[in-house]
The first five atom37 places (N, CA, C, CB, O) and aatype in JSON, in Angstrom:
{
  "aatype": [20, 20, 20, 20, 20, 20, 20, 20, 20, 20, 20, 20, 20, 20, 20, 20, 20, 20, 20, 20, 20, 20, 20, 20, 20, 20, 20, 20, 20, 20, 20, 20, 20, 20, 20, 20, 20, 20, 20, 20, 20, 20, 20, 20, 20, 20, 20, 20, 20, 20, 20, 20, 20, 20, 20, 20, 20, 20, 20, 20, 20, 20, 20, 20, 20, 20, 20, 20, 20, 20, 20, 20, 20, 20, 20, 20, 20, 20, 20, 20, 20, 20, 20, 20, 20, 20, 20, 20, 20, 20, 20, 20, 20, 20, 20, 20, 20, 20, 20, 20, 20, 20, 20, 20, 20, 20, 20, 20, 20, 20, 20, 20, 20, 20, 20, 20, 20, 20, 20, 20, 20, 20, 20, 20, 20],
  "atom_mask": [
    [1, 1, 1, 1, 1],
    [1, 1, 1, 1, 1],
    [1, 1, 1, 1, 1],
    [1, 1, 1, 1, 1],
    [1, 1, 1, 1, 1],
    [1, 1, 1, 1, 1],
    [1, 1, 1, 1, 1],
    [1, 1, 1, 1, 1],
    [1, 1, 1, 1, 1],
    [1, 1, 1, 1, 1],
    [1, 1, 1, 1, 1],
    [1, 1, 1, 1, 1],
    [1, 1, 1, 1, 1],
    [1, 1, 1, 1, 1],
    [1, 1, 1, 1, 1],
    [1, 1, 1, 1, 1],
    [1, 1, 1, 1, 1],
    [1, 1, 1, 1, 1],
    [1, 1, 1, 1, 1],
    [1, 1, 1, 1, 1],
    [1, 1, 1, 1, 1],
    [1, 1, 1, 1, 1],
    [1, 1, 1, 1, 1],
    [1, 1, 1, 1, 1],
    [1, 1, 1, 1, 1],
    [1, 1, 1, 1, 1],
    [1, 1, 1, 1, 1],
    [1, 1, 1, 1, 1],
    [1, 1, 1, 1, 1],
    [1, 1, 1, 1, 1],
    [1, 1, 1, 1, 1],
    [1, 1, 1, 1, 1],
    [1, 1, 1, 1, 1],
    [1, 1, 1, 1, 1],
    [1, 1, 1, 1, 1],
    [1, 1, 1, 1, 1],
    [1, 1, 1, 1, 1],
    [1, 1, 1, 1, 1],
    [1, 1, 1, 1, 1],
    [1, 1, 1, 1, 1],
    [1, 1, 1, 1, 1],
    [1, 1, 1, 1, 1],
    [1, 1, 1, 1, 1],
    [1, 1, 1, 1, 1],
    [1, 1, 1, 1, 1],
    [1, 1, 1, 1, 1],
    [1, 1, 1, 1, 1],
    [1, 1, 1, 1, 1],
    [1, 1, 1, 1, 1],
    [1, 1, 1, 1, 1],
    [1, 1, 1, 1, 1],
    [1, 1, 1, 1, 1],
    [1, 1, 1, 1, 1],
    [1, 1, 1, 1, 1],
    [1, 1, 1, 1, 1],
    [1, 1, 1, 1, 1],
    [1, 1, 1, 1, 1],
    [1, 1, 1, 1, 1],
    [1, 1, 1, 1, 1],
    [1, 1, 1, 1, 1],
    [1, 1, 1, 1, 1],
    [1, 1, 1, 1, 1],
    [1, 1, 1, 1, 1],
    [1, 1, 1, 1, 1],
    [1, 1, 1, 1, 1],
    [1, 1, 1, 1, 1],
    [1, 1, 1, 1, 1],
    [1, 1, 1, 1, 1],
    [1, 1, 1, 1, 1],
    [1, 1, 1, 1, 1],
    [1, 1, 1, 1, 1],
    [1, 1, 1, 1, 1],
    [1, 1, 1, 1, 1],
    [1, 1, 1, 1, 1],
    [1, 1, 1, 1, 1],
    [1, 1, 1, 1, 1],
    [1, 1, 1, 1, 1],
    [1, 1, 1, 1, 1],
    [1, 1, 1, 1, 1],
    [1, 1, 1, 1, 1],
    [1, 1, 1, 1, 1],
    [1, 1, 1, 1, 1],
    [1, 1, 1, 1, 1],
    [1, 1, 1, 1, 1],
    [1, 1, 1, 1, 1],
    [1, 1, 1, 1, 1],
    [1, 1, 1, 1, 1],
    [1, 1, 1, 1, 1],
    [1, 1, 1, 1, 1],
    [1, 1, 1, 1, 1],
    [1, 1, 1, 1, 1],
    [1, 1, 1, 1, 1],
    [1, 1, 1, 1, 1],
    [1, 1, 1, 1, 1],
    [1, 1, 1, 1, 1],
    [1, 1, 1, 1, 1],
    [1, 1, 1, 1, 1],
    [1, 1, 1, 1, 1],
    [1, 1, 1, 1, 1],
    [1, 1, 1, 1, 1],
    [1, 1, 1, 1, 1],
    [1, 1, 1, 1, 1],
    [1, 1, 1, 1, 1],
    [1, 1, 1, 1, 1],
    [1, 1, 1, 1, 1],
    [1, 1, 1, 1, 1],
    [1, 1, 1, 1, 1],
    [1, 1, 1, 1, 1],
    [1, 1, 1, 1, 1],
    [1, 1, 1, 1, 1],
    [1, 1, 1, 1, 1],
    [1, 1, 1, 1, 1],
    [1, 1, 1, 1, 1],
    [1, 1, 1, 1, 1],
    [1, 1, 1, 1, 1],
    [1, 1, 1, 1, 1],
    [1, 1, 1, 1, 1],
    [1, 1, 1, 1, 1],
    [1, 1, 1, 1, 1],
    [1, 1, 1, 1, 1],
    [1, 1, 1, 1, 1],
    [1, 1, 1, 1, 1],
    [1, 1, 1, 1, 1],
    [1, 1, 1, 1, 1],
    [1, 1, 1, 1, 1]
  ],
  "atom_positions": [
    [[130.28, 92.82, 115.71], [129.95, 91.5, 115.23], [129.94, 91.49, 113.72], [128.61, 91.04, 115.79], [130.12, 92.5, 113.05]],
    [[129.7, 90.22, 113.19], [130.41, 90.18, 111.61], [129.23, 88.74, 111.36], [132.78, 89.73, 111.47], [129.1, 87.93, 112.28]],
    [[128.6, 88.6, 110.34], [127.92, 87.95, 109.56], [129.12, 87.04, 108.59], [126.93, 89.01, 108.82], [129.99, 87.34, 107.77]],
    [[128.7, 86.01, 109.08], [129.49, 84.99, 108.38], [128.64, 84.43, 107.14], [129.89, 83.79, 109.4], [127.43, 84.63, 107.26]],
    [[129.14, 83.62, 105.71], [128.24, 83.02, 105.14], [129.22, 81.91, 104.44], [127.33, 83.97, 104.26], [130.34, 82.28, 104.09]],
    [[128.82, 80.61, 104.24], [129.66, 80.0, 104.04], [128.74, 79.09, 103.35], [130.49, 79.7, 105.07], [127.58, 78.84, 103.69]],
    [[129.51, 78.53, 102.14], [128.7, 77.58, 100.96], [130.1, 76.41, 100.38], [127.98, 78.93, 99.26], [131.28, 76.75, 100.32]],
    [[129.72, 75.43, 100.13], [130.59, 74.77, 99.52], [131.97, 74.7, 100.13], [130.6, 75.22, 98.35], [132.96, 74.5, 99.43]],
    [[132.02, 74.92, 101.71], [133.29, 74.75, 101.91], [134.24, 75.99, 102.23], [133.67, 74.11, 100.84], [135.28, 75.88, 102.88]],
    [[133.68, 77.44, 101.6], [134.02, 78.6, 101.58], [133.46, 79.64, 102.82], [133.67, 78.93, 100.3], [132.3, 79.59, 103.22]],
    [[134.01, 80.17, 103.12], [133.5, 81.43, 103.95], [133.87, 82.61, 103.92], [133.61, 81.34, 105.05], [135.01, 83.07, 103.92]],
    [[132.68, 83.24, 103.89], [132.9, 85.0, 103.76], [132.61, 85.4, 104.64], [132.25, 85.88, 102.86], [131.76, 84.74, 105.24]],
    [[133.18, 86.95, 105.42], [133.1, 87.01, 106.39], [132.49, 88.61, 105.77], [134.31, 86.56, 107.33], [132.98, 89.18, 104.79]],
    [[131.1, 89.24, 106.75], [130.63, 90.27, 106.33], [130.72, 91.46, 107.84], [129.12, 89.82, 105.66], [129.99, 91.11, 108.77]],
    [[131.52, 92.7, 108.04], [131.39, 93.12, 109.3], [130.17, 93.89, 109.06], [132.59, 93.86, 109.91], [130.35, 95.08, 108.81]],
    [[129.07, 93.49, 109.09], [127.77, 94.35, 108.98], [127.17, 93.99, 110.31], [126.7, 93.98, 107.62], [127.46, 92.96, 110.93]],
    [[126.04, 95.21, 110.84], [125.27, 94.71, 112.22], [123.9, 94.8, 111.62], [125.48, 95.74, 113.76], [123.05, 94.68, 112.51]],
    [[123.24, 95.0, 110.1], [122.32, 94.75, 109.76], [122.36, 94.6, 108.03], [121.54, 95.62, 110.41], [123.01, 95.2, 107.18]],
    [[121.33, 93.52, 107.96], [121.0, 93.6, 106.16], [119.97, 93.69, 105.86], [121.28, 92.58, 105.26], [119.23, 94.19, 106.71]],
    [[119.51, 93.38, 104.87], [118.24, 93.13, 103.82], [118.25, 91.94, 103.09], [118.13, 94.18, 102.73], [118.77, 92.05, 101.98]],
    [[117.9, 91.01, 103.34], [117.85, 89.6, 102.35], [116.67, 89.69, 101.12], [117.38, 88.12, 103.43], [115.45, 89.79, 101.12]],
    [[117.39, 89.63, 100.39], [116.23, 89.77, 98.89], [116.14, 88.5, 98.34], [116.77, 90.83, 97.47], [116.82, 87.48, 98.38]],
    [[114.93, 88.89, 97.73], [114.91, 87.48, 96.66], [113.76, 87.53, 95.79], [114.76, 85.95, 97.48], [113.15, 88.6, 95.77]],
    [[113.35, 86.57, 95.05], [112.02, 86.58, 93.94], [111.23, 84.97, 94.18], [112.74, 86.76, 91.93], [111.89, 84.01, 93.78]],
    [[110.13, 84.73, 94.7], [109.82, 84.12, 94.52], [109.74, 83.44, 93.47], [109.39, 84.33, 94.88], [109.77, 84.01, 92.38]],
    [[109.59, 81.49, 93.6], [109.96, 81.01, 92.34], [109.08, 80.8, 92.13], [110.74, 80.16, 92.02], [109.3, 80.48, 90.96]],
    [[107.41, 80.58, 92.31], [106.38, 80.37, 91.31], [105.91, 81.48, 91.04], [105.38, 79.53, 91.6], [106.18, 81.83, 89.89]],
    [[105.27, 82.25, 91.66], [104.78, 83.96, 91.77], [105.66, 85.13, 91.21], [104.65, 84.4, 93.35], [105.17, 86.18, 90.79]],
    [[107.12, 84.84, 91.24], [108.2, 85.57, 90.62], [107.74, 87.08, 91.32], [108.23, 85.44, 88.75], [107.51, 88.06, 90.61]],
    [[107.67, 87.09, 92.46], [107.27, 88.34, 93.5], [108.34, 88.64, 94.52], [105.89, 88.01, 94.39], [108.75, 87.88, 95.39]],
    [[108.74, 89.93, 94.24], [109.61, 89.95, 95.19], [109.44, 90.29, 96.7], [110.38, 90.63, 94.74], [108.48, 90.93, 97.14]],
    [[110.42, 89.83, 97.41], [110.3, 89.35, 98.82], [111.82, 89.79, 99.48], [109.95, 87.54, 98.87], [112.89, 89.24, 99.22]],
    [[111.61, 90.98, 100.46], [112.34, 91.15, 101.09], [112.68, 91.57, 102.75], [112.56, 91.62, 100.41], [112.34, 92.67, 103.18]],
    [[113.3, 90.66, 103.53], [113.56, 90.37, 105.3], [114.74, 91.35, 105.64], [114.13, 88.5, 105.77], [115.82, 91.38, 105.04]],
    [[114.38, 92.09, 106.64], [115.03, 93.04, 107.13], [116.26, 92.38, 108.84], [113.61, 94.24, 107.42], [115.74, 92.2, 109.94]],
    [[117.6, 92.18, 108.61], [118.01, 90.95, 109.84], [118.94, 91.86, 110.51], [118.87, 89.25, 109.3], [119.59, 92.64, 109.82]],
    [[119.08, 91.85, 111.99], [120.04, 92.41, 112.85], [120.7, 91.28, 113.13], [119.57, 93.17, 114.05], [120.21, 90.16, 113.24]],
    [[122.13, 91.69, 113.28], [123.21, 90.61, 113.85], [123.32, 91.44, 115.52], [125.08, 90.56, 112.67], [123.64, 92.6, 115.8]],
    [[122.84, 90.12, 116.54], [122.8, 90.43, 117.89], [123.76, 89.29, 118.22], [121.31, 90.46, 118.63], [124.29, 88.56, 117.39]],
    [[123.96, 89.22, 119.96], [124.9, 88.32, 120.24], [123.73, 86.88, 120.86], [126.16, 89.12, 121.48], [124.05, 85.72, 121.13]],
    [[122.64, 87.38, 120.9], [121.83, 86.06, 120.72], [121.61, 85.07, 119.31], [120.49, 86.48, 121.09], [121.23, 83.91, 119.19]],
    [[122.06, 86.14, 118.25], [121.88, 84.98, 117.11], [120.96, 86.05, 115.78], [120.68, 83.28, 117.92], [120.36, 87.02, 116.25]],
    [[120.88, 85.88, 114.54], [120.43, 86.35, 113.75], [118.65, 86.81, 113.85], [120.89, 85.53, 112.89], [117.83, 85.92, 113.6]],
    [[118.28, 87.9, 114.14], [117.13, 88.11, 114.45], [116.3, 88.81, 113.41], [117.19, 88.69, 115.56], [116.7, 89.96, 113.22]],
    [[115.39, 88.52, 112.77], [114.05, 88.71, 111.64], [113.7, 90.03, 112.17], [112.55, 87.46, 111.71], [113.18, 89.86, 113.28]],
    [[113.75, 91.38, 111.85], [112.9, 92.53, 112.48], [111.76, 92.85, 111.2], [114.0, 94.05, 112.93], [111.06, 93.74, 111.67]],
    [[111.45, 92.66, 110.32], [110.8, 93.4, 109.16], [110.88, 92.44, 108.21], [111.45, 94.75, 108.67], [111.92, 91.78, 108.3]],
    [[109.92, 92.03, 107.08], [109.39, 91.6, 106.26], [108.4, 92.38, 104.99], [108.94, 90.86, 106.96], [107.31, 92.88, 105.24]],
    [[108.79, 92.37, 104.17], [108.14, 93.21, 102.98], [107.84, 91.63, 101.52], [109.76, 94.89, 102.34], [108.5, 90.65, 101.17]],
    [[106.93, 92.03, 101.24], [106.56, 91.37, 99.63], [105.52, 92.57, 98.84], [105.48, 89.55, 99.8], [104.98, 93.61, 99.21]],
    [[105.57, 91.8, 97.58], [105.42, 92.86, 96.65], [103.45, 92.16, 96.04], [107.15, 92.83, 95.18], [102.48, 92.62, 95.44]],
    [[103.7, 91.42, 96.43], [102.22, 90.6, 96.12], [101.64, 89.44, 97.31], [102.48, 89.62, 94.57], [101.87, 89.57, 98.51]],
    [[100.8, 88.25, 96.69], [100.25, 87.58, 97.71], [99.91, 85.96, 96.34], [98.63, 88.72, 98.64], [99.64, 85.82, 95.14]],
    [[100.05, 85.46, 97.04], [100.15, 83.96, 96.14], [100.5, 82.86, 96.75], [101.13, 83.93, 95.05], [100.92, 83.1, 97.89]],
    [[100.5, 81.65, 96.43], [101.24, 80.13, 96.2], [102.02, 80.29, 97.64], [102.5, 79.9, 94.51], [103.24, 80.14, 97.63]],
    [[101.44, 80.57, 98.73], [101.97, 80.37, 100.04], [102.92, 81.77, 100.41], [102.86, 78.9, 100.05], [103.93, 81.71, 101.1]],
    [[102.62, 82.49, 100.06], [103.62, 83.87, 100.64], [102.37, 85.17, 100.34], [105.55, 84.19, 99.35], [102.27, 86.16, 99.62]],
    [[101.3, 84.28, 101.66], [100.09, 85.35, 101.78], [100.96, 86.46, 103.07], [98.19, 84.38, 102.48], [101.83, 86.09, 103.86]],
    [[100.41, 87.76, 102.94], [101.12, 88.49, 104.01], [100.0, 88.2, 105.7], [101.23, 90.45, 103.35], [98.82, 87.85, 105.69]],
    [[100.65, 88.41, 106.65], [99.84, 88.18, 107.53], [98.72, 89.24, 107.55], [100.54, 88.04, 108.66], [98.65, 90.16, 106.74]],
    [[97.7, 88.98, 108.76], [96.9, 90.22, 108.95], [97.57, 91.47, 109.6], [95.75, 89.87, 109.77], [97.17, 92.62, 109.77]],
    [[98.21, 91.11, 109.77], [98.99, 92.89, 110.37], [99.53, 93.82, 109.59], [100.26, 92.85, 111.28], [99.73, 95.01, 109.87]],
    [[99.81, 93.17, 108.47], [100.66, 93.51, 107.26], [99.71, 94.58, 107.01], [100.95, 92.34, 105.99], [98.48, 94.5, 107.02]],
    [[100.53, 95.69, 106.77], [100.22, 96.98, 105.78], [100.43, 97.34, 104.81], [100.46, 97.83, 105.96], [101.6, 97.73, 104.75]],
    [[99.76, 97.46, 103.64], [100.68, 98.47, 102.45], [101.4, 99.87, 102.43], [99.86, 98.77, 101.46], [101.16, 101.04, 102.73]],
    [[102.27, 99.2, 101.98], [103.04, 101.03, 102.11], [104.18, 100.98, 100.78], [104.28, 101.41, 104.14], [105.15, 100.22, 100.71]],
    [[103.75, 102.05, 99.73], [104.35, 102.28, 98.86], [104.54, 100.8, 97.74], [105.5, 102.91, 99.53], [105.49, 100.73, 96.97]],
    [[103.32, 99.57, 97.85], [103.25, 98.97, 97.09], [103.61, 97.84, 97.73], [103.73, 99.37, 96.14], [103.4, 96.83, 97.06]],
    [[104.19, 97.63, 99.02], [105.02, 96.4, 99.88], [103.7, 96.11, 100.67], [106.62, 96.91, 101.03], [103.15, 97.14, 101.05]],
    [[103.11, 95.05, 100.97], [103.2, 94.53, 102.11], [103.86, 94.51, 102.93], [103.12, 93.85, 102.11], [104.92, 94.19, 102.39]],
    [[104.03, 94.62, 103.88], [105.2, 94.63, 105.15], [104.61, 94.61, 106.51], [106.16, 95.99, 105.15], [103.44, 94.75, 106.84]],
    [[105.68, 94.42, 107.24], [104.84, 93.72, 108.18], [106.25, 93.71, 109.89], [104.27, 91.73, 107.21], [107.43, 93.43, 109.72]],
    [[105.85, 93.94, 110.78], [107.3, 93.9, 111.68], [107.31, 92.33, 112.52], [107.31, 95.44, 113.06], [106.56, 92.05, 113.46]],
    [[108.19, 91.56, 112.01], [108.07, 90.17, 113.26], [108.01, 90.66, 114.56], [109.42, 89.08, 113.35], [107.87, 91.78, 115.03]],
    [[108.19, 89.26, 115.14], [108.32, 88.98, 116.74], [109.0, 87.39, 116.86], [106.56, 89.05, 117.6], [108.9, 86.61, 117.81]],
    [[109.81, 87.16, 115.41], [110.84, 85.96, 115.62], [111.54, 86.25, 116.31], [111.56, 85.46, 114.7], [111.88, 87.43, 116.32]],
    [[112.29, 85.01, 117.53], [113.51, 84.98, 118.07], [114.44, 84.93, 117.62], [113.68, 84.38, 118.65], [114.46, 84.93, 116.39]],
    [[115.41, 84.88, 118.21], [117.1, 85.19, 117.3], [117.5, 83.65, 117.02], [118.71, 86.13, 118.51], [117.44, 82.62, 117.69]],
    [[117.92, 83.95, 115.76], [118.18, 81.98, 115.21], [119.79, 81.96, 115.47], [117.75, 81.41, 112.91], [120.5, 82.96, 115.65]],
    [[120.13, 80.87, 115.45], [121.79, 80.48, 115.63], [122.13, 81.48, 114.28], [122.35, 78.38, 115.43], [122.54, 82.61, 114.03]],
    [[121.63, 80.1, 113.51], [122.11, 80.31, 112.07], [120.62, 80.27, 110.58], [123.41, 78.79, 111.89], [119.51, 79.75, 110.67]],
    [[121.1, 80.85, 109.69], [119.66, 80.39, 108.35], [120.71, 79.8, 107.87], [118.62, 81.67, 107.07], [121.92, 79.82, 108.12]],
    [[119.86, 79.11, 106.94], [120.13, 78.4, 105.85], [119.35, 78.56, 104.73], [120.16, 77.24, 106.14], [118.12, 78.5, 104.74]],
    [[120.12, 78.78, 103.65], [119.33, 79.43, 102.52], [119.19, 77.92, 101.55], [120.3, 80.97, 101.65], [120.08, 77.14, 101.91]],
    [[118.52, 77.48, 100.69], [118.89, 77.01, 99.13], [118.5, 77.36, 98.57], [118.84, 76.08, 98.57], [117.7, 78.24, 98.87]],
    [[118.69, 77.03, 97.34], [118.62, 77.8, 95.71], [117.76, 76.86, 94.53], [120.46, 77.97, 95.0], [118.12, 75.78, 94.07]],
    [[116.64, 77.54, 94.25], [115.95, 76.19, 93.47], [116.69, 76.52, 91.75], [113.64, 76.28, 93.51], [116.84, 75.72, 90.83]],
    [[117.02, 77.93, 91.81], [117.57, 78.32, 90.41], [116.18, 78.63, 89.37], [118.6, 76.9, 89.76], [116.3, 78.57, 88.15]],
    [[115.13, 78.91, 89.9], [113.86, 78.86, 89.51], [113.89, 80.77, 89.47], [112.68, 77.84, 90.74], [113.41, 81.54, 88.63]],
    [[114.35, 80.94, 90.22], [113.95, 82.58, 90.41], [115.19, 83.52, 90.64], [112.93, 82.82, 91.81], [114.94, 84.52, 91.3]],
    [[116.3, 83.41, 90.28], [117.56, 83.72, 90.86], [117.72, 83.61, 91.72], [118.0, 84.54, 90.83], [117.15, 82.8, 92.45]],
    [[118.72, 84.54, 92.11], [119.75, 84.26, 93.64], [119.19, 84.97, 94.68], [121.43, 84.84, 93.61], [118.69, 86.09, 94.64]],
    [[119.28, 84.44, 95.37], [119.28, 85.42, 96.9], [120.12, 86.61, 96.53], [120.11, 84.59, 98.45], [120.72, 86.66, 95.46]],
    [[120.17, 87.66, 97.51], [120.36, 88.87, 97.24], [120.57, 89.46, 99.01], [119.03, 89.46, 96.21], [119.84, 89.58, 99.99]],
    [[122.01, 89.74, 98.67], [122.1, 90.63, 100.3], [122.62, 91.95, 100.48], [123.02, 89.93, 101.32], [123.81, 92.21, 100.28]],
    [[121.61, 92.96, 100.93], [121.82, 94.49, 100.85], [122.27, 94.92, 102.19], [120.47, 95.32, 100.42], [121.94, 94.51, 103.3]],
    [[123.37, 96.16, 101.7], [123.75, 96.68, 103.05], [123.81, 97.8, 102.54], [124.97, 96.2, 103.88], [124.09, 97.79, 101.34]],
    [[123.6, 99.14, 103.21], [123.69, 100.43, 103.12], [123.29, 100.84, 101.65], [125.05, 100.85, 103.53], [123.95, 101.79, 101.25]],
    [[122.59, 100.47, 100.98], [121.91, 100.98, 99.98], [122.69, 100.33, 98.8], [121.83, 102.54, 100.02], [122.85, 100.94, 97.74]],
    [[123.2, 98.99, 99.02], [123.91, 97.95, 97.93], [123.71, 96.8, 97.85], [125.09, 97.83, 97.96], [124.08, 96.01, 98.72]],
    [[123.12, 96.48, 96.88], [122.81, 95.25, 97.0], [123.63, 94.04, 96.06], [121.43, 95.32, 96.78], [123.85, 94.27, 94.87]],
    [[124.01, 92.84, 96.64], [124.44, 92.11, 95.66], [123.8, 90.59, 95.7], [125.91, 92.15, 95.73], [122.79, 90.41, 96.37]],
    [[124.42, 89.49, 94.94], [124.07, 88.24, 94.94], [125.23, 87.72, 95.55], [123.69, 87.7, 93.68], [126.35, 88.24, 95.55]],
    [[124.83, 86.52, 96.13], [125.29, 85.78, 96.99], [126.68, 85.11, 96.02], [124.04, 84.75, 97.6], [127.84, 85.04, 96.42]],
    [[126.26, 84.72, 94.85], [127.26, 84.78, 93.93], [128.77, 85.91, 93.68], [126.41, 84.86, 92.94], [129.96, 85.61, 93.58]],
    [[128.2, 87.05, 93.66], [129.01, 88.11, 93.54], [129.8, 88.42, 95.16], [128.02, 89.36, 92.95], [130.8, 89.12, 95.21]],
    [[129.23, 87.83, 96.33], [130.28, 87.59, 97.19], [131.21, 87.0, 97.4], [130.11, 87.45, 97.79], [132.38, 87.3, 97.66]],
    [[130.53, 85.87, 97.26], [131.34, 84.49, 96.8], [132.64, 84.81, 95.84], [130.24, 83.42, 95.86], [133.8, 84.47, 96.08]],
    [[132.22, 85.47, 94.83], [133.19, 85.32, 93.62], [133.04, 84.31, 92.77], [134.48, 85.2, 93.98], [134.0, 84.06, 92.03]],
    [[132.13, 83.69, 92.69], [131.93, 82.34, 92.07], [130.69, 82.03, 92.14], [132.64, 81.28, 92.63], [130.1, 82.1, 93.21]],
    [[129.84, 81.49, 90.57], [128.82, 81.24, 91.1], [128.31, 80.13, 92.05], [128.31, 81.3, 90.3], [128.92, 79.06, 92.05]],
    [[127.2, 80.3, 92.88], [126.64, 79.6, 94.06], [126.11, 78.01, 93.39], [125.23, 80.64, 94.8], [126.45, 76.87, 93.72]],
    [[125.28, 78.41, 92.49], [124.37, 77.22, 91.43], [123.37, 77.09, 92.89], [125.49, 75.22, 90.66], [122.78, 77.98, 93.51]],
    [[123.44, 75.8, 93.11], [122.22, 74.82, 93.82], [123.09, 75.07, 95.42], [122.08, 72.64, 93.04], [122.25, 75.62, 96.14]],
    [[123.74, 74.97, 95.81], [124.93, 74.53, 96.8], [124.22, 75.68, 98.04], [126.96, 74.94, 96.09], [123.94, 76.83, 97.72]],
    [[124.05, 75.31, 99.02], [123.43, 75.67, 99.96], [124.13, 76.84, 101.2], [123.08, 74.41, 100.39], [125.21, 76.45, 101.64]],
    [[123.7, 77.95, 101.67], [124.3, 78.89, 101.71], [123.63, 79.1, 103.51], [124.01, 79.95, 100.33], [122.46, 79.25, 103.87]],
    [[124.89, 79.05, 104.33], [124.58, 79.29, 105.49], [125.03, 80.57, 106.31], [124.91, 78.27, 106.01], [126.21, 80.88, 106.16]],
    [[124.3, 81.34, 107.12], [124.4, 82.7, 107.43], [124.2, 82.07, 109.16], [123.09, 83.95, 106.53], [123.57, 81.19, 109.74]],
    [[124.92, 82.89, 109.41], [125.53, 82.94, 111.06], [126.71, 83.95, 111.62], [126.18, 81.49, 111.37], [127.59, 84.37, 110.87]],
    [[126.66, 84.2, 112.65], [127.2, 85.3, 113.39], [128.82, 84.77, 113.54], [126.3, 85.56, 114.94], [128.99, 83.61, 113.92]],
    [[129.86, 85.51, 113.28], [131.21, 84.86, 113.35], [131.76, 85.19, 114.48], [132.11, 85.19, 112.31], [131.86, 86.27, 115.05]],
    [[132.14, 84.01, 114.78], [132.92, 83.76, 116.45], [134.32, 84.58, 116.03], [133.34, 81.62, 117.04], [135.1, 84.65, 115.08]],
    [[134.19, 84.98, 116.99], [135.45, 85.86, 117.28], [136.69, 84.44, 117.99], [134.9, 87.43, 118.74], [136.26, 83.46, 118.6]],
    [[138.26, 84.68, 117.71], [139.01, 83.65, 117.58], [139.33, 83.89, 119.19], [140.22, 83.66, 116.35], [140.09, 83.13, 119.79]]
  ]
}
């Protein structure tokens, strides 16, 4: 299976079966990072990490520290698709695979700006 992401009309096609979605919060400027498996039910949340606690991105009670993260393991169901936007307040989203990380921009090839960025599993033709 292959992670699709598509913004403005464009689509990239990613053959990964897992990532890391990064990012920085935009008031707290804390970083925040979701651990996602691509299944054939749909994009599924396994792991959650932040680096602090603030302005609505308190960690739950299960959450542990470890090595400075909060973190924490879901029990979300598998979504079709996310949908990301961009307030431009805190940079870009950020998507890691095998110990690389880039911006959603630098996939693209172009920057993203505001333009809204959708992640979903790519149908095979």
């Amino acid at each position: 299976m292959s992670l699709c992401l598509a913004s403005a009309g464009v689509v990239k096609t990613l053959s990964i079966a897992a990532f890391t979605l990064a990012w920085t919060h935009s008031i707290e400027k804390t970083a925040w990072q979701e651990d996602w498996t691509i299944t054939p039910a749909g994009l599924e949340l396994r792991q959650a990490r932040i680096k602090g606690s603030g302005a609505g991105m308190e960690p739950p009670p299960e959450a542990r520290l470890v090595d400075g993260w909060f973190q924490w393991a879901t029990t979300s169901t598998a979504r079709p698709e996310v949908v990301l936007g961009n307030s431009g307040a805190a940079g870009e989203w950020r998507l890691c695979h095998e110990g690389r990380c880039q911006t959603l921009s630098e996939i693209f090839g172009h920057p993203i700006g505001a333009n809204v960025i959708t992640m979903k599993i790519c149908k095979s033709p």
